[in-house]
C-alpha positions, 0 to 999 in steps of 0.5 A: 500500500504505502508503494502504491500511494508512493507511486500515486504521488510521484506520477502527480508531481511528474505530471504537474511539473509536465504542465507547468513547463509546458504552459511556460515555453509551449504556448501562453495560455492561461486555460479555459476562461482563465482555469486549467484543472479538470476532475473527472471519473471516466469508465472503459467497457472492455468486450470478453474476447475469446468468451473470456468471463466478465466480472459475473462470471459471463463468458458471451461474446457481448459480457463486458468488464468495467474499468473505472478510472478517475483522474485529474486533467491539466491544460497544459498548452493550447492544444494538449492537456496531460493527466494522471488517473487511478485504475481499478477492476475486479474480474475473473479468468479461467484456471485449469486442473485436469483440464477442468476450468474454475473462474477465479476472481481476479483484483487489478489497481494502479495508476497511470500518466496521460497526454492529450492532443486536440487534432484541429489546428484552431483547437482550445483545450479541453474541447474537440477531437483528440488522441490520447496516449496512456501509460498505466502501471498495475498491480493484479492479484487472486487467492493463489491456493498453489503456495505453501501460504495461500491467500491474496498475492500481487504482481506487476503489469504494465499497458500501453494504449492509444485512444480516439474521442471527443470532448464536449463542454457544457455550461462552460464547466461541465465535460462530457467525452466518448472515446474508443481505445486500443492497447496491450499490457505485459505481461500477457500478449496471449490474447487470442488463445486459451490453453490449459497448460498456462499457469494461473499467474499466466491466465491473470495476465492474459485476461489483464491484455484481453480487457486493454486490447479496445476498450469503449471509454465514457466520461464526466468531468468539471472544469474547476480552477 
């Protein structure tokens, strides 16, 4: 926990200086209407590719896992903003004894950076259509029973994606955004195939990739100081 928090901050303060300077030697722009830090709570509803089970335990093609990821947004230029974001979801995966198929439930918190870049030449952030590029550290864990000491165990991961969307301000305060992504995470590249001589630690981290690889993003945001 106090590794996570450690982390937390210091993606904050990297990003924050990030913003500072670019607002300083990029551009003079002072914000939207004089503010440049947005609070938002954004969702990504990530498809079961493979019938890979949901979060219920659903293994249709069209079950999806939620991703929750609230995060806060600076305008760091006139065209771009940079941010950083909390992760977290809880899903299942399929472990295998015997070539017999258990769902175990599986737990993934993190963090993350992001910048943003508006695409039309006359853009004022934080509207219009943009591509973001994101980076996203990750801890995932399950009760691993393979131990001498069985019980709730982490490790790492790390994803990369690209995302596509559009921002709208309402009220001059009040944001909206849509957005399609596409990404991977590693470990766990084995998206398209399901075999039963992987371990579960093996599995997790493909169903990690298997959530990451597209992803439908929907958001709220306020424009606050």
């Amino acid at each position: 926990m106090k590794k996570t928090l450690f982390t937390l901050i210091s993606i904050f303060i990297v990003t924050a200086t990030f913003a500072q300077e670019n607002t300083q030697y990029v551009s003079n722009y002072n914000g939207f209407m004089g503010r440049r830090v947005l609070l938002n709570m954004e969702m990504s509803m990530a498809p079961g590719f493979m019938k890979a089970p949901n979060f219920r335990g659903n293994t249709k093609y069209w079950a999806f896992n939620y991703l929750l990821q609230p995060n806060i947004e600076i305008i760091a230029h006139r065209r771009g903003t940079v941010g950083a974001n909390f992760t977290w979801f809880k899903t299942k995966f399929a472990s295998y004894e015997y070539y017999d198929a258990t769902f175990k439930d599986l737990v993934v918190y993190g963090a993350g950076v992001f910048y943003k870049l508006y695409l039309q030449r006359d853009a004022l952030a934080p509207m219009g259509q943009y591509l973001r590029f994101h980076f996203d550290y990750m801890r995932y864990g399950f009760d691993d029973t393979s131990t001498a000491n069985p019980g709730l165990t982490f490790r790492n991961a790390y994803g990369f994606k690209f995302e596509y969307g559009r921002d709208f301000l309402f009220l001059d305060f009040l944001k909206l955004n849509v957005g399609l992504s596409i990404g991977c995470s590693f470990p766990g590249l084995r998206i398209f195939t399901l075999r039963d001589d992987y371990e579960d630690w093996e599995n997790a981290a493909n169903r990690i990739c298997r959530n990451y690889f597209v992803g439908v993003n929907i958001g709220v945001g306020f424009l606050t100081f």
